[in-house]
gemmi code that builds the backbone of each chain (N, CA, C; Angstrom):
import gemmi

chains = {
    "A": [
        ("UNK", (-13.690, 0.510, -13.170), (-12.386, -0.143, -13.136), (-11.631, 0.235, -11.873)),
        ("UNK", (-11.427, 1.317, -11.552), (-10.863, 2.261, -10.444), (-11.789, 2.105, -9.454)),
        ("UNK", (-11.891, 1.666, -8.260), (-12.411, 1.738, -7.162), (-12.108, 3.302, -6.674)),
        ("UNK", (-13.581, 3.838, -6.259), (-13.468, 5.052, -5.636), (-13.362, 5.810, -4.463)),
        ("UNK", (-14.133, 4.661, -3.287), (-13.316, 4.562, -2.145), (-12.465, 3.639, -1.491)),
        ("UNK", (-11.444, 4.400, -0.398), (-10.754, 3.143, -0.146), (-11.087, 2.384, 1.104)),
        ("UNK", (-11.731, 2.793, 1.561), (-12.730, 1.415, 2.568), (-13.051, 0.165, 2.062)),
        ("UNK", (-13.633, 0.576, 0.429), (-14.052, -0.324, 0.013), (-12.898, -0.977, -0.391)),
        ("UNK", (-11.944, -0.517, -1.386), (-10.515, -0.999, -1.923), (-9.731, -1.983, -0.758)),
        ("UNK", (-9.765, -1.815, 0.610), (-9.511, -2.244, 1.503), (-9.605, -3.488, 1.728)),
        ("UNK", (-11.106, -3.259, 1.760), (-12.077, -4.621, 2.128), (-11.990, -5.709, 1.069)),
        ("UNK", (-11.993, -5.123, 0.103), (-12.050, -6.483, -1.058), (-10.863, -6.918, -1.375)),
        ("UNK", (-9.930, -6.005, -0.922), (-8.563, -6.299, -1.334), (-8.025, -7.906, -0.262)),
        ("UNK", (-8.588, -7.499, 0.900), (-7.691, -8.168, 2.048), (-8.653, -9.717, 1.869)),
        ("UNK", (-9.986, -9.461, 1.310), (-10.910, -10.457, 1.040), (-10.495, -11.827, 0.061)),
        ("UNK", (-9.820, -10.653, -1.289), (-8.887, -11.464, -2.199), (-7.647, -12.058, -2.046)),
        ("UNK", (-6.999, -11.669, -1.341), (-5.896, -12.070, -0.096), (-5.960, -13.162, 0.187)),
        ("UNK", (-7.008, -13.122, 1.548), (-7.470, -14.314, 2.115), (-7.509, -15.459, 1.328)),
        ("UNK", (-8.344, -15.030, 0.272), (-8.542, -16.185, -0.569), (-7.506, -17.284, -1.147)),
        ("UNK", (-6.666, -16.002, -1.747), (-5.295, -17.185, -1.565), (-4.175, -16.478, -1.847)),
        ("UNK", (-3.395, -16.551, -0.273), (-2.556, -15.327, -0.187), (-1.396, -16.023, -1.367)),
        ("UNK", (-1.054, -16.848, -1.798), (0.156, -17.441, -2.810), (0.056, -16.386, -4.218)),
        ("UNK", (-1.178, -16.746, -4.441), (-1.301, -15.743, -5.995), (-1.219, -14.552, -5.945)),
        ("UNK", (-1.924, -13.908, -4.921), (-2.104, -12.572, -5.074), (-0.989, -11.286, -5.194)),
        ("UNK", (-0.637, -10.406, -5.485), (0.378, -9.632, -5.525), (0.025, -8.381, -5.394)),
        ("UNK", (0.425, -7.401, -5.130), (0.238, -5.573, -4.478), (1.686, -5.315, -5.414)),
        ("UNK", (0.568, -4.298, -6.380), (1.376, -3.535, -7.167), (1.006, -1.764, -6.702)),
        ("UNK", (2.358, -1.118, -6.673), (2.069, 0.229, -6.284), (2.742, 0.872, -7.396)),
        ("UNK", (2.327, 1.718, -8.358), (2.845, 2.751, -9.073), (2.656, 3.770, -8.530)),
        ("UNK", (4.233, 4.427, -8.821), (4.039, 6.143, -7.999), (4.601, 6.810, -9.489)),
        ("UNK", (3.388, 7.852, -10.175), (4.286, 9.031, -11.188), (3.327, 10.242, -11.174)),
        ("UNK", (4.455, 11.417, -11.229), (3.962, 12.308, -11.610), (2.367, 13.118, -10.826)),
        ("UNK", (2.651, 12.761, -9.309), (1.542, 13.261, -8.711), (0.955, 12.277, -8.596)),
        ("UNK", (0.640, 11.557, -9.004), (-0.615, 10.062, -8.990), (0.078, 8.786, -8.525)),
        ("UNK", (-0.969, 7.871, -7.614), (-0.397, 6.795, -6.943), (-1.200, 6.048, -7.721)),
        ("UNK", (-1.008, 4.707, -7.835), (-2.161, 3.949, -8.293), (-1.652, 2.326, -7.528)),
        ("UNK", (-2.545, 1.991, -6.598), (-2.622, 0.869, -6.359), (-3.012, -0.700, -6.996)),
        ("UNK", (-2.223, -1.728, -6.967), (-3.177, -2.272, -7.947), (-3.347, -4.102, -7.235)),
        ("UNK", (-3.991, -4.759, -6.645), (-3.949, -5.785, -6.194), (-4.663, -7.092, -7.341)),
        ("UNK", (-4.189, -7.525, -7.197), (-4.349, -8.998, -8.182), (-4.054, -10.481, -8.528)),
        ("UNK", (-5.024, -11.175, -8.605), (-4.607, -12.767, -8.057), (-4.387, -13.735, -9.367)),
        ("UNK", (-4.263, -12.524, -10.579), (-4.515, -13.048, -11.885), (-5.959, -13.825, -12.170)),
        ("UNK", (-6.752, -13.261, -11.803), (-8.210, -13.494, -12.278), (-8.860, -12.131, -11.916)),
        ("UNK", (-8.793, -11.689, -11.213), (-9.376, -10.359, -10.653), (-8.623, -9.327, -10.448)),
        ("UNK", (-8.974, -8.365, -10.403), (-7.958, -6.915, -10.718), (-8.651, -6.094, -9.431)),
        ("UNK", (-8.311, -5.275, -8.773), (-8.621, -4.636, -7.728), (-7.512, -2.702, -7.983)),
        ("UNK", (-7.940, -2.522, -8.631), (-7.454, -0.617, -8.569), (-7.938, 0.215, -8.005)),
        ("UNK", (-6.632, 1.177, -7.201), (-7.055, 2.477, -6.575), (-6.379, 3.447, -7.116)),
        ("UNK", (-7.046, 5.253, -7.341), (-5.843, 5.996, -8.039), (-6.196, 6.629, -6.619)),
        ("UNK", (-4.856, 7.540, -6.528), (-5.712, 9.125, -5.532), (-3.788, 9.563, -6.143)),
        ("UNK", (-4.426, 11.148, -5.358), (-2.990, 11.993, -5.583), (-3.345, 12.581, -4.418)),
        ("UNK", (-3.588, 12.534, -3.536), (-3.789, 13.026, -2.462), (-2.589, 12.379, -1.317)),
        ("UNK", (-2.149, 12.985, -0.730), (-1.294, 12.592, 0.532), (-1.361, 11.725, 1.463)),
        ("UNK", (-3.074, 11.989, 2.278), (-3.255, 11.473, 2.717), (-4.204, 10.311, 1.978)),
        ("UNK", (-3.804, 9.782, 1.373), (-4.313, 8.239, 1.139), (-3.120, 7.364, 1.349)),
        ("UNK", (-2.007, 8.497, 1.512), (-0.504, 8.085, 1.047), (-0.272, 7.065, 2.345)),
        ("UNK", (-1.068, 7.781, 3.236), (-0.851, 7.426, 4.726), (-1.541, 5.859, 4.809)),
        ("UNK", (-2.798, 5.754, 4.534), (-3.911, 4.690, 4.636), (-3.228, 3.807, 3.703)),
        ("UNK", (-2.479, 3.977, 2.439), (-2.063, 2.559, 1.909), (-0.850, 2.269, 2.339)),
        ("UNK", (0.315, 3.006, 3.266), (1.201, 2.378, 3.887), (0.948, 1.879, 4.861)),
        ("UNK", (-0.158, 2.002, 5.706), (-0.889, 0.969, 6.758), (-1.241, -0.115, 6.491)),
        ("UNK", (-1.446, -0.171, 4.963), (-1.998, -1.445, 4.470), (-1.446, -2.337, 3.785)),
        ("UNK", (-0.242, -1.628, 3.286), (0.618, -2.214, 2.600), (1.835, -3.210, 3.758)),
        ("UNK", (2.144, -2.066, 4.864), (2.779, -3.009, 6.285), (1.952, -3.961, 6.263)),
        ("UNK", (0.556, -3.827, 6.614), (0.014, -5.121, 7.204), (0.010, -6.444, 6.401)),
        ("UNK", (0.109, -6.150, 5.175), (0.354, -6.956, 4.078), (1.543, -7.715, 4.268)),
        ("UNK", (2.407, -7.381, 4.104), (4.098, -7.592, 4.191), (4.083, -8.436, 5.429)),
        ("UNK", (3.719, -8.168, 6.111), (3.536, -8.959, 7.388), (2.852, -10.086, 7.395)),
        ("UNK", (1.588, -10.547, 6.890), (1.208, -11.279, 6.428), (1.790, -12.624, 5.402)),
        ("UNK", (2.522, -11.942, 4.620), (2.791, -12.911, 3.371), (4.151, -13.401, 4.118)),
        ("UNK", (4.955, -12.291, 4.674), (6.606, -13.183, 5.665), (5.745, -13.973, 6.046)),
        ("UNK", (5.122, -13.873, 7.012), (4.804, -14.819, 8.603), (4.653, -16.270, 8.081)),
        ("UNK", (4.686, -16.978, 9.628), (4.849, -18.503, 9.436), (3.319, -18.652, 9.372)),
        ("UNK", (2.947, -19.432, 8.642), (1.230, -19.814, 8.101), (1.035, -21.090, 9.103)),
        ("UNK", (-0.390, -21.579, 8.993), (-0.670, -22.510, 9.765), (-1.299, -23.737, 8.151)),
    ],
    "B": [
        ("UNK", (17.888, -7.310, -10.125), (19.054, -7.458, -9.945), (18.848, -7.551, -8.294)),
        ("UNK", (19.020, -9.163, -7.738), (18.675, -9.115, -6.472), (19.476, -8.761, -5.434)),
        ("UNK", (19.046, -8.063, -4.397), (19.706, -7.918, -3.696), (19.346, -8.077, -2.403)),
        ("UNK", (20.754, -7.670, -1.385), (19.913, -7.969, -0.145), (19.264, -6.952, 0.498)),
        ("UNK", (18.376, -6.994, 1.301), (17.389, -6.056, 2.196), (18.241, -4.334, 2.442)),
        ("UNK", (19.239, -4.472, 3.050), (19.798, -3.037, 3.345), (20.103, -2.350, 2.171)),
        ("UNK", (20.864, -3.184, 1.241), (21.313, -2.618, -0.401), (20.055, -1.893, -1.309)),
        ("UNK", (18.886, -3.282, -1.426), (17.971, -2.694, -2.090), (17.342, -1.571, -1.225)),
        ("UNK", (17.396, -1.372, -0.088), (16.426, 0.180, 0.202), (17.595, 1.275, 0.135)),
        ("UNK", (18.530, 1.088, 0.123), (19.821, 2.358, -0.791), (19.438, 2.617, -1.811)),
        ("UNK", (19.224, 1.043, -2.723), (18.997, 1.514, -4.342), (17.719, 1.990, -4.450)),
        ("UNK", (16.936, 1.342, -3.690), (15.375, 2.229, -3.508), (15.328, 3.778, -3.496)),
        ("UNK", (16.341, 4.249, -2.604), (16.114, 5.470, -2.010), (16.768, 6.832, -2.994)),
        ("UNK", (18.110, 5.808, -4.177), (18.597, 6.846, -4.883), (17.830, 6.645, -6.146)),
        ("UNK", (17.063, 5.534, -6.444), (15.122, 5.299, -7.448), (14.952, 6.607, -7.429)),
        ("UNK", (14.052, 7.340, -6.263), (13.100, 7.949, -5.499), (13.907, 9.088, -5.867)),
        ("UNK", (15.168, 9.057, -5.932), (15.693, 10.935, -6.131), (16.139, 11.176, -7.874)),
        ("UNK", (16.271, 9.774, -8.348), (16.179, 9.787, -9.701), (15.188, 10.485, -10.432)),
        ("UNK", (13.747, 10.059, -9.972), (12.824, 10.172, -10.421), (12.359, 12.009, -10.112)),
        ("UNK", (12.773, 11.688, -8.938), (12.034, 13.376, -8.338), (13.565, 14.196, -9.700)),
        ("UNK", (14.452, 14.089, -9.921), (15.283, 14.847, -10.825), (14.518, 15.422, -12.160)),
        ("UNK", (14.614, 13.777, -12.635), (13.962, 13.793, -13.919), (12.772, 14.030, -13.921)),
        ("UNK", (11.645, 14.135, -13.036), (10.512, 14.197, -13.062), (9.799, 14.094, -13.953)),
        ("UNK", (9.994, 12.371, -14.374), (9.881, 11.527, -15.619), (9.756, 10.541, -15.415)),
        ("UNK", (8.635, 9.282, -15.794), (9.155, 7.654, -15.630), (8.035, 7.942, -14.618)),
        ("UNK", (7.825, 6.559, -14.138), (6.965, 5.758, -13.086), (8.067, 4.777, -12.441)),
        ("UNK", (7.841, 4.878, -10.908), (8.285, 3.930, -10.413), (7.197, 2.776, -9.396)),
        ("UNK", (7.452, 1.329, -10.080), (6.762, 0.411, -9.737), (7.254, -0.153, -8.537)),
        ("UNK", (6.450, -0.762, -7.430), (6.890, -1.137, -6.400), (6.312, -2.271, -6.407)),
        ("UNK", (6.874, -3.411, -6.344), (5.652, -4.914, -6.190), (6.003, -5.676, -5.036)),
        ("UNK", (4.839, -6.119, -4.805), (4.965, -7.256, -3.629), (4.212, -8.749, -3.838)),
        ("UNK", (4.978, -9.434, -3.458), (4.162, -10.891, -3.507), (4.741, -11.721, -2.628)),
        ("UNK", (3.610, -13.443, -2.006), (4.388, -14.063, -1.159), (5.440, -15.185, -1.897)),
        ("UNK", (6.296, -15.572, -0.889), (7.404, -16.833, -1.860), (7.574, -17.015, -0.870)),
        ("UNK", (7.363, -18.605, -1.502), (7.742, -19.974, -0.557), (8.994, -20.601, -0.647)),
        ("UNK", (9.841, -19.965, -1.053), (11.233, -20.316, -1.064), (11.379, -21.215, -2.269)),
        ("UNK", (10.723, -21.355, -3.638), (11.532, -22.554, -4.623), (12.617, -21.889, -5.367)),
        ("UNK", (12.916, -22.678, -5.334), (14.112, -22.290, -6.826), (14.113, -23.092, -8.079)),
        ("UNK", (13.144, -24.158, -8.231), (12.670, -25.057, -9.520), (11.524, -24.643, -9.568)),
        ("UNK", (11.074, -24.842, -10.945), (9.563, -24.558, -11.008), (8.875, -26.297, -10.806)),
        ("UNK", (7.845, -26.020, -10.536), (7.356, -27.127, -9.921), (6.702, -28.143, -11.714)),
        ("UNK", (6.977, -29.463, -11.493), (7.651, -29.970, -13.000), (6.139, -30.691, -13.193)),
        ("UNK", (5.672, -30.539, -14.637), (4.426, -30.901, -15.018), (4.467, -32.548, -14.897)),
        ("UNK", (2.837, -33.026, -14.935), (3.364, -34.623, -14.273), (2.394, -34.888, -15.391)),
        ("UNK", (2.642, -36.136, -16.136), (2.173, -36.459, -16.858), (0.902, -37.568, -16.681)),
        ("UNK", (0.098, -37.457, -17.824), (-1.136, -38.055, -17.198), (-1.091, -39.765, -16.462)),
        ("UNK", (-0.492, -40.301, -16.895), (-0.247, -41.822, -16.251), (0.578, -41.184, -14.435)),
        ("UNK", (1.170, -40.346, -14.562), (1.714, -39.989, -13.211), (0.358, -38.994, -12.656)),
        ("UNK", (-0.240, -38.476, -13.177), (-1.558, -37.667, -12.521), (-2.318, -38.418, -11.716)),
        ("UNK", (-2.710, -39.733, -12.726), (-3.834, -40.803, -12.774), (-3.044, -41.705, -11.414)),
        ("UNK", (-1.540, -41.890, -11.339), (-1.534, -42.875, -10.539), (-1.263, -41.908, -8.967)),
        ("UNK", (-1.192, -40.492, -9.253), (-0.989, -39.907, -7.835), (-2.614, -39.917, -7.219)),
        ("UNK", (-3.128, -39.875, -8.309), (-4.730, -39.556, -7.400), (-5.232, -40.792, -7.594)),
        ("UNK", (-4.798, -41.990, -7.477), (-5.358, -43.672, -7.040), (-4.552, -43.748, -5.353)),
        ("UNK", (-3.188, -42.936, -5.403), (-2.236, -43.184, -4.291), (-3.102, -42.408, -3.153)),
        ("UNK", (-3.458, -41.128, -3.517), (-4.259, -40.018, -2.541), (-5.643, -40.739, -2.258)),
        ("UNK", (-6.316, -41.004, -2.998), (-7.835, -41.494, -2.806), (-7.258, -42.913, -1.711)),
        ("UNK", (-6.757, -43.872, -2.123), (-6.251, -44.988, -1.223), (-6.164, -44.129, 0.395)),
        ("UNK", (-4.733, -43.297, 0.434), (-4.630, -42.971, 1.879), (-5.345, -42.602, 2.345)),
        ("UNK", (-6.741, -41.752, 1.557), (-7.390, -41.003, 2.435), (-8.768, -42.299, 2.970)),
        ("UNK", (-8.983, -43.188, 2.213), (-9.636, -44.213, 2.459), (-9.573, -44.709, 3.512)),
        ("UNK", (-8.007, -45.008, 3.626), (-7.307, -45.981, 4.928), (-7.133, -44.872, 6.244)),
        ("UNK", (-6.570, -44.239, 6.356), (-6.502, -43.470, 7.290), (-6.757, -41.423, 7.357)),
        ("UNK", (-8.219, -41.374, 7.356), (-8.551, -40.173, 7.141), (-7.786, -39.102, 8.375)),
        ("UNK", (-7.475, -39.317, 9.092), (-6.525, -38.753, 10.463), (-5.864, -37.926, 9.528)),
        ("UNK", (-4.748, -38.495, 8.791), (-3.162, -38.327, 8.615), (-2.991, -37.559, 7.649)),
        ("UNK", (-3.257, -36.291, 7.525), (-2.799, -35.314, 6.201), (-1.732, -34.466, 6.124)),
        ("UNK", (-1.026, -34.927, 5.445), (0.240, -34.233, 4.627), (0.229, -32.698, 5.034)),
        ("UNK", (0.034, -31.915, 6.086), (-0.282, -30.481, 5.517), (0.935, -29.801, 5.909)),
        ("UNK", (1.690, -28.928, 4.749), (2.389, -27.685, 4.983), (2.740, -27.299, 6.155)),
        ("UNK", (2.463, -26.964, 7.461), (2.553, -26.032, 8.281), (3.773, -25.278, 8.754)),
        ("UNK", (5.035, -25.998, 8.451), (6.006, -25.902, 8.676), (7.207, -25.050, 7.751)),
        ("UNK", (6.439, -24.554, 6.659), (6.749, -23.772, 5.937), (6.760, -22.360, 6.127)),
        ("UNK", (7.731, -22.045, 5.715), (8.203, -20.005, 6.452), (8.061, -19.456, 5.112)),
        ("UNK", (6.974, -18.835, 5.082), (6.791, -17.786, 4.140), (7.446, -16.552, 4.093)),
        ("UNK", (8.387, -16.584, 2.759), (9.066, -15.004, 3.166), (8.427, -14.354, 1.213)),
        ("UNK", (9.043, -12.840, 1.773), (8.272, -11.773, 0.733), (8.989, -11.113, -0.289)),
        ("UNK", (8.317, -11.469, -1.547), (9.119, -10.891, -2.529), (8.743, -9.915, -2.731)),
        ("UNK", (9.962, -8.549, -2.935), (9.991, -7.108, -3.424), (10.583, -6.456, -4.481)),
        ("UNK", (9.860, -6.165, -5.404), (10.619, -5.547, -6.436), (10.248, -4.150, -6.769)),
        ("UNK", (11.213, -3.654, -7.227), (11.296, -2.222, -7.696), (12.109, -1.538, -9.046)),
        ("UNK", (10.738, -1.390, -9.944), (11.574, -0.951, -11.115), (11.340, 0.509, -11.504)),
        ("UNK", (11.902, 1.052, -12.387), (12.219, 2.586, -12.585), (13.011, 2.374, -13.723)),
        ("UNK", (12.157, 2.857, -14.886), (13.163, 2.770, -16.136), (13.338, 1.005, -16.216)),
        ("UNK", (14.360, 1.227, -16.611), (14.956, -0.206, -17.565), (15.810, -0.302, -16.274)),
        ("UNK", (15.783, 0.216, -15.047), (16.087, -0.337, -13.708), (15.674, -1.199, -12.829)),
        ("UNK", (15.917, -2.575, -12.346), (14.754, -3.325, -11.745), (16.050, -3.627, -10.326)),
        ("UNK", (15.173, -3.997, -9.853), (15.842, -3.795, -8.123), (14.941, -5.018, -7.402)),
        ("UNK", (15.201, -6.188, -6.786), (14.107, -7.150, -5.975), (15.593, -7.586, -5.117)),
        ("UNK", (14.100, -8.093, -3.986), (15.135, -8.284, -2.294), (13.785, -9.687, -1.923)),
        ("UNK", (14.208, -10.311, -1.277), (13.669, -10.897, -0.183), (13.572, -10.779, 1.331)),
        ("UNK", (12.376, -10.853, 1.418), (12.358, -10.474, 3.092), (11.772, -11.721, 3.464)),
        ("UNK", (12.430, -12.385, 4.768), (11.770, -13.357, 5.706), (10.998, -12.506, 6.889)),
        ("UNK", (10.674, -13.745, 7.357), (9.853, -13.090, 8.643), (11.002, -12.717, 9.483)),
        ("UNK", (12.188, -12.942, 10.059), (13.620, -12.372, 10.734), (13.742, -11.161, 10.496)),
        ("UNK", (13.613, -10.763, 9.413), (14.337, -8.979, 8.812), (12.989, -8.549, 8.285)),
        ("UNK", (11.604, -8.641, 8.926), (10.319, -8.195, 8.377), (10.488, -6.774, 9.283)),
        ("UNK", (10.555, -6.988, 10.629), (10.078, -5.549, 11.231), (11.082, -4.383, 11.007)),
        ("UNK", (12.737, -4.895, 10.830), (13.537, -3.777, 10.472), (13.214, -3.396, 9.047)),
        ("UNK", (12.836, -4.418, 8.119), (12.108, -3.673, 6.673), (11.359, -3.238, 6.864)),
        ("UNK", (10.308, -3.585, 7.276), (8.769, -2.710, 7.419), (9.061, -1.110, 7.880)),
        ("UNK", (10.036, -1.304, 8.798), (10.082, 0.019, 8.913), (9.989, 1.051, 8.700)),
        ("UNK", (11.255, 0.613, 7.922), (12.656, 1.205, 7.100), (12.036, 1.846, 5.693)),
        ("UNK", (10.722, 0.708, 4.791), (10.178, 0.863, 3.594), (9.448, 1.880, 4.041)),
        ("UNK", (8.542, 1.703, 5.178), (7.077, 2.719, 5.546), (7.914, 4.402, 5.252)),
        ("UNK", (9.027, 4.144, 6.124), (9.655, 5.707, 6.174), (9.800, 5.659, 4.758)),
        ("UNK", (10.547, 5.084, 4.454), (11.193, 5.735, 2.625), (10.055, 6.054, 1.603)),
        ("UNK", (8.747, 4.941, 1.914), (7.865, 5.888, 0.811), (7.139, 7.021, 1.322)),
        ("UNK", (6.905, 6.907, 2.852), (6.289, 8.300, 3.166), (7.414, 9.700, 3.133)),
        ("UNK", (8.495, 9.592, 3.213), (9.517, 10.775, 3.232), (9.883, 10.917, 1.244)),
        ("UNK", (9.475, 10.138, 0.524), (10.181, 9.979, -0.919), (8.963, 10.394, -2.142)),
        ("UNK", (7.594, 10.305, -1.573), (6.109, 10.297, -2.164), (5.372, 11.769, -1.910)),
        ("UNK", (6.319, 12.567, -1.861), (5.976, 14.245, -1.754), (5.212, 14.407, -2.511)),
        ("UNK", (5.414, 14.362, -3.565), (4.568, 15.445, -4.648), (3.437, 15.317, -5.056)),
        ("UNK", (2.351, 14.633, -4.058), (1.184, 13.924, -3.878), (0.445, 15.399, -3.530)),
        ("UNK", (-0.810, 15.649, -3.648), (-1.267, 17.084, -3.477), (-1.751, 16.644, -1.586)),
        ("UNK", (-1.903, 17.689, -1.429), (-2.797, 17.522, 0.086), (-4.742, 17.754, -0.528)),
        ("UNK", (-5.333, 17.549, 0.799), (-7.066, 16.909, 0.372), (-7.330, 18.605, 0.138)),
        ("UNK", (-7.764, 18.157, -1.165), (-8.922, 19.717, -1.731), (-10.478, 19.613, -0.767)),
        ("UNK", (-10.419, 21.112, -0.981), (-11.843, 20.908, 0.040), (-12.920, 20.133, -0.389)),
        ("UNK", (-14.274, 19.943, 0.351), (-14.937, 18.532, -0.334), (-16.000, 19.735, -1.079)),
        ("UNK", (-15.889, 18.785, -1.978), (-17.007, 19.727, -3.026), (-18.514, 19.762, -2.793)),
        ("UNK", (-19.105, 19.450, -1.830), (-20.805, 19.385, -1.712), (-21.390, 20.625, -1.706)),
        ("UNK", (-22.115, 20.546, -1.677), (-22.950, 22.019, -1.886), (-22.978, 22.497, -0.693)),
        ("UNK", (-23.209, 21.690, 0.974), (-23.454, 22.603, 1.755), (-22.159, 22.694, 2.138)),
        ("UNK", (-20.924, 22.251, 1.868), (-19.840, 22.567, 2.448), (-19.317, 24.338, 2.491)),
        ("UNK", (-19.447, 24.688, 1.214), (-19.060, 25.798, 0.904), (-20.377, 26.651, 1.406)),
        ("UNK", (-21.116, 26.935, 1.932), (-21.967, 27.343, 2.640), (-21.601, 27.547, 3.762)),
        ("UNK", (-21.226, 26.649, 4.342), (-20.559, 26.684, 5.487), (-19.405, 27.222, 6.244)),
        ("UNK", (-18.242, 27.283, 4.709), (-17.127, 27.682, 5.359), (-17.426, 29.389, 5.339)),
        ("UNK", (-18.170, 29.697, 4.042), (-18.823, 31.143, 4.236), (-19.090, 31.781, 5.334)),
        ("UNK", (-19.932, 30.950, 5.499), (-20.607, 32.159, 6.885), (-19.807, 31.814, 8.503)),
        ("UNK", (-18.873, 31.141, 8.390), (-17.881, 31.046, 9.264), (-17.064, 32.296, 9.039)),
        ("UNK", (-16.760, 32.479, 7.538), (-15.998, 33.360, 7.227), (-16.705, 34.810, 7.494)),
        ("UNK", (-17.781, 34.680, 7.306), (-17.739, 35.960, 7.691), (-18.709, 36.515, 9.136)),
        ("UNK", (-18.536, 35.810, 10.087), (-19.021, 35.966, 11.018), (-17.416, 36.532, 11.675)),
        ("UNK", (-16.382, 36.118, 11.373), (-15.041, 36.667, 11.307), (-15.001, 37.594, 11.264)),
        ("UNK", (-15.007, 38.057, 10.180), (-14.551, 39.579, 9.335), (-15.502, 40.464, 10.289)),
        ("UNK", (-16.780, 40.007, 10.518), (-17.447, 42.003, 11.223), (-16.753, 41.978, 13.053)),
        ("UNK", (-16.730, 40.921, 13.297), (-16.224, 41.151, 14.848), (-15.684, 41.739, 15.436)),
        ("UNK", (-14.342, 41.819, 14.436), (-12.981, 42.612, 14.871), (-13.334, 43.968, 14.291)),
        ("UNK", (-13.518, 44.023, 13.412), (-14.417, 45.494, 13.281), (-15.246, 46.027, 14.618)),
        ("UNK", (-15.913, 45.547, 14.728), (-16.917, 45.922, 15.855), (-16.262, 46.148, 16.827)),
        ("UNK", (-15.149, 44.898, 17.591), (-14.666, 45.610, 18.805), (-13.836, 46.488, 18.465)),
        ("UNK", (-13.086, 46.542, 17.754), (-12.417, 48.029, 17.250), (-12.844, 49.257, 17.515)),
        ("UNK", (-14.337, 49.178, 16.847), (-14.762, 50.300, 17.348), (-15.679, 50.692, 18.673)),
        ("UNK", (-15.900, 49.297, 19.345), (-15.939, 49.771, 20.735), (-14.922, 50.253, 21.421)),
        ("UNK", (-13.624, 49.843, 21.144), (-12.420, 50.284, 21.702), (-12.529, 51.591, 21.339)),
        ("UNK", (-12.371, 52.265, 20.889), (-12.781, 53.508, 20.087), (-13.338, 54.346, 20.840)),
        ("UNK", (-14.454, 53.873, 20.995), (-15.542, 54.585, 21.180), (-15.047, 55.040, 23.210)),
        ("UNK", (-14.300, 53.584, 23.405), (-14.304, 53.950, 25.089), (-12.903, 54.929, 25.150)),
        ("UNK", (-12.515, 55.336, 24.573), (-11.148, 55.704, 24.759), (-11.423, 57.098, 23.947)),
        ("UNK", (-12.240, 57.659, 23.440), (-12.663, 58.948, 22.905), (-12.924, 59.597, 23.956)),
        ("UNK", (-14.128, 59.302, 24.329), (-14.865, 60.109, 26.010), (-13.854, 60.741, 26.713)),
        ("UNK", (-13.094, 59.286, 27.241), (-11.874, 60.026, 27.993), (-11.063, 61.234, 27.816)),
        ("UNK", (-10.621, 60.839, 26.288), (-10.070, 62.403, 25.951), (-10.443, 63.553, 26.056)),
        ("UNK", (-11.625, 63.452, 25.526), (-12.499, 64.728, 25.398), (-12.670, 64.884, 26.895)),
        ("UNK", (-12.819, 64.349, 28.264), (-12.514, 64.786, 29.023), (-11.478, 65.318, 29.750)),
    ],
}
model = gemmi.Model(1)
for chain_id, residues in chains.items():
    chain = gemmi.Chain(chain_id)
    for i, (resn, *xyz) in enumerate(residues, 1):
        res = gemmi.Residue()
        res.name, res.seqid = resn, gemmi.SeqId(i, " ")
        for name, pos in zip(("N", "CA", "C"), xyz):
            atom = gemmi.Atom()
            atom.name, atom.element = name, gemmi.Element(name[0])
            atom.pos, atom.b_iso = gemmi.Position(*pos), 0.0
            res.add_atom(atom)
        chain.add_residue(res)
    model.add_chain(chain)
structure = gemmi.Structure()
structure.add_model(model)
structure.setup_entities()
């Protein structure tokens, strides 16, 4: 259920994206030590946990690039 | 409870010290894109289904060139943030994207402390490794110690 690395979490995430950036949504829960990422286009589910810091770093890189994405003017 | 961009990362930011208080609750952060409606888009009934796709099949018959497409549409980003029976959402366009982007990157990396730092990696030869690092350490300074020692005795005794 939990994807265990995030290379991979990455890749499939931005894959499902692509696919169709309208549906998809980036959910981030933060409690109690634990992050849990959660991307989803309502057919497919994409989860990451870590409590580690530095992942803290790698999903705000990804999460900007995101945000950026869904503003921007589309073609 | 929507608000605008500067407000919601205030209310964001006193979320984030709520939570670190009580050190209780989950706080959800969501993102998704919006195309600006404010109606939901209205179900069409089958005689209106049936006669939009006789109208579409026709144009595309007659002049395959000419398609209707979007492009001109500004995608901006919906944000929400709940905590408790607290909910907090903003819109961001592409205009106020890079002063948000910012602004958010800092607030969850300065607000998301209590995340552990990386435990060492557990493989077998790792800890092997840091061993005999470790103790290639420990006899060295011993050793020159007591070469120091050893050169600074003679002397005396002379």
């Amino acid at each position: 259920m939990f994807i265990q690395s995030w290379d991979e979490f990455a890749k499939q995430a931005e894959r499902l994206y692509l696919n169709d950036p309208m549906a998809c949504r980036l959910c981030l829960k933060y409690r109690n030590e634990k992050l849990i990422l959660r991307l989803t286009d309502n057919r497919t589910c994409l989860q990451y946990k870590t409590k580690y810091a530095q992942d803290l770093k790698k999903a705000e890189k990804f999460m900007s690039s995101l945000l950026r994405h869904m503003a921007s003017k589309e073609a | 409870m929507l608000f605008e961009i500067d407000h919601f990362l205030l209310e964001l930011s006193k979320l984030f010290q709520q939570q670190r208080i009580k050190n209780a609750g989950s706080l959800s952060l969501t993102m998704k894109r919006y195309d600006g409606r404010t109606k939901p888009k209205t179900q069409l009934t089958k005689k209106q289904r049936l006669e939009q796709k006789n109208v579409m099949s026709k144009v595309l018959s007659s002049s395959p060139s000419t398609t209707a497409s979007n492009d001109s549409i500004e995608y901006k980003c919906l944000v929400r943030a709940i905590y408790g029976s607290k909910k907090l959402s903003t819109v961001v366009s592409s205009k106020d994207m890079n002063r948000f982007q910012l602004a958010y990157a800092n607030l969850l990396k300065a607000n998301m402390d209590t995340l552990k730092k990386k435990a060492k990696e557990s493989k077998a030869t790792t800890p092997g490794h840091t061993s005999t690092s470790m103790n290639n350490n420990s006899p060295s300074s011993p050793v020159s110690t007591q070469q120091k020692k050893a050169s600074t005795t003679p002397n005396k005794k002379k």
